[in-house]
Phi, psi and omega in degrees: 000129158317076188299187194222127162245119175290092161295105172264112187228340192218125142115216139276158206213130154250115202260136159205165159262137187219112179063039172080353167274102179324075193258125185252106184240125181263087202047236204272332211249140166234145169252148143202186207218134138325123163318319183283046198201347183269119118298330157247136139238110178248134204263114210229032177213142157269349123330001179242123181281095203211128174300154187284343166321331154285309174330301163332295204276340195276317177317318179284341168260022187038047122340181167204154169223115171267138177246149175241190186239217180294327129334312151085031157273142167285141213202354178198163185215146168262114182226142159330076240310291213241065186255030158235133199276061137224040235252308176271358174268335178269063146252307157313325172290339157222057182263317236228020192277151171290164159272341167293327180266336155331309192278343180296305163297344182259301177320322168296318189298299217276351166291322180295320163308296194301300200305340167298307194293307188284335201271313191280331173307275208303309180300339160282357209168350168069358207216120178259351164053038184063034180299311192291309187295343184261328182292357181311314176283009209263146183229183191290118168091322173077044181251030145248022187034056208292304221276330174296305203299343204285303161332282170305000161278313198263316168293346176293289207292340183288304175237052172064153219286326187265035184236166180240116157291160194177082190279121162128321175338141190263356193283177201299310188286314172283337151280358156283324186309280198331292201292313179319318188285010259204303202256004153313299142350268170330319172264341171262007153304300190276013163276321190252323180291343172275013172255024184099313235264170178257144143239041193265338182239105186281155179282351198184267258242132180244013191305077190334326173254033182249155164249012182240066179248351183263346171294355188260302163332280190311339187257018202284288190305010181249001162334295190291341170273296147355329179298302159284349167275345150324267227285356179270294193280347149281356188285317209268359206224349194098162200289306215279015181326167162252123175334066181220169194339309212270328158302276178352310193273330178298315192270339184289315176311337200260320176293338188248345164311316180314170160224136191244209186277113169237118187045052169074339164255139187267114195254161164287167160343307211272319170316294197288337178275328147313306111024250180316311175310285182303002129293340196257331192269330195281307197319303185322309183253047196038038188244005166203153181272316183263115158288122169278111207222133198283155180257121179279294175281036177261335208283149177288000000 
């Protein structure tokens, strides 16, 4: 089943649960959704009004709730304290994970992320701009730093030679990225908290004050899809488009449409991040060896 991400961006809102349902009312007119049918909600109006009862319900259905700022950037995100019933035994496996295999596993991440990066240069451009040869090189721990050289080869050639990534950045291009990545983030957060896994404790990214480093790990190969509905809505709209509904619906759509590859099957988003959490949880407690990592463009 498909989860569904809701944006509340234009207008006022009032959120409540009624009979297992999201219900969203807007003036006169109500929508609503199974909880268990919600994957993101993100909340972009300051106008939109909601109870902890939601809050509660979105959390107990393993959701996610993103808030935005004034901006109408994502800024804050909500997840589930616990979404396993075995949640303190992989909290040890992976306090108690090696560094070898830590670096085994971030080596495995950053080939699948370059091979993204080069699978979308060639589908786009017919040219991977030797992105594959660099994932080739790549070793344990990833201490020839593949994944920086790997950068400067690929934004330039995705969006031309004057453009910089620059995450927080406010310009047209780099704030569709952020929100795409913002809402990517968000779904394989709630991927790893239903396996079990904390996600505050990463395989390569340690920031103390981030609490998503192993969610910063894990989404690193789902990068590129956001990259193309980025490089789709400058297409329709120009680099400097403005972040307002109609980009927003452009970005999501092109992120959870693909389906991508997981083990020979083509899965949705939600699917595959899963997918990977839970391949990540079984290595943690000795019941599998192989991470599971998505082919983006193999998928239907």
């Amino acid at each position: 089943m498909d989860r569904r991400i809701v944006d509340l961006s234009e207008g006022p809102a009032a959120l409540k649960i009624k009979y297992g349902q999201l219900v969203i009312r807007r003036g006169d007119k109500e929508d609503s959704l199974p909880l268990d049918e919600l994957g993101v909600l993100i909340v972009s109006n300051p106008a939109v009004c909601y109870t902890q009862a939601v809050l509660a319900g979105i959390c107990e259905n393993n959701g996610a709730f993103i808030i935005c700022d004034e901006k109408r950037h994502p800024s804050a995100m909500m997840m589930p304290l616990s979404g396993h019933f075995l949640h303190t035994e992989r909290l040890a496996a992976q306090i108690s994970i090696s560094k070898p295999t830590q670096k085994r596993l971030w080596a495995k991440i950053v080939g699948a992320k370059v091979r993204g990066q080069a699978g979308l240069l060639k589908l786009l451009h017919g040219n991977d701009f030797g992105l594959l040869q660099l994932a080739r090189n790549i070793r344990s721990g990833d201490t020839g730093n593949i994944e920086a050289q790997a950068s400067r080869r690929y934004w330039p050639a995705l969006f031309g030679d004057t453009f910089r990534r620059i995450p927080g950045s406010d310009d047209g291009i780099n704030r569709m990225l952020n929100y795409g990545y913002a809402i990517v983030r968000a779904t394989v957060a709630r991927a790893v908290t239903a396996s079990g896994l904390h996600p505050s404790l990463g395989l390569h990214h340690h920031n103390r004050y981030n609490p998503f480093c192993l969610v910063d790990d894990l989404m690193e190969p789902l990068r590129p899809l956001t990259d193309l509905a980025v490089y789709k809505a400058v297409d329709i709209g120009g680099p400097d488009m403005p972040l307002d509904k109609e980009t927003k619906q452009i970005l999501l759509e092109n992120i959870f449409a693909r389906r991508i590859n997981i083990q020979g099957e083509a899965r949705e988003l939600f699917n595959a991040a899963s997918a990977a959490a839970s391949s990540l949880a079984n290595i943690y407690t000795g019941k599998g060896k192989i991470l599971i990592l998505p082919e983006l463009w193999n998928g239907k």
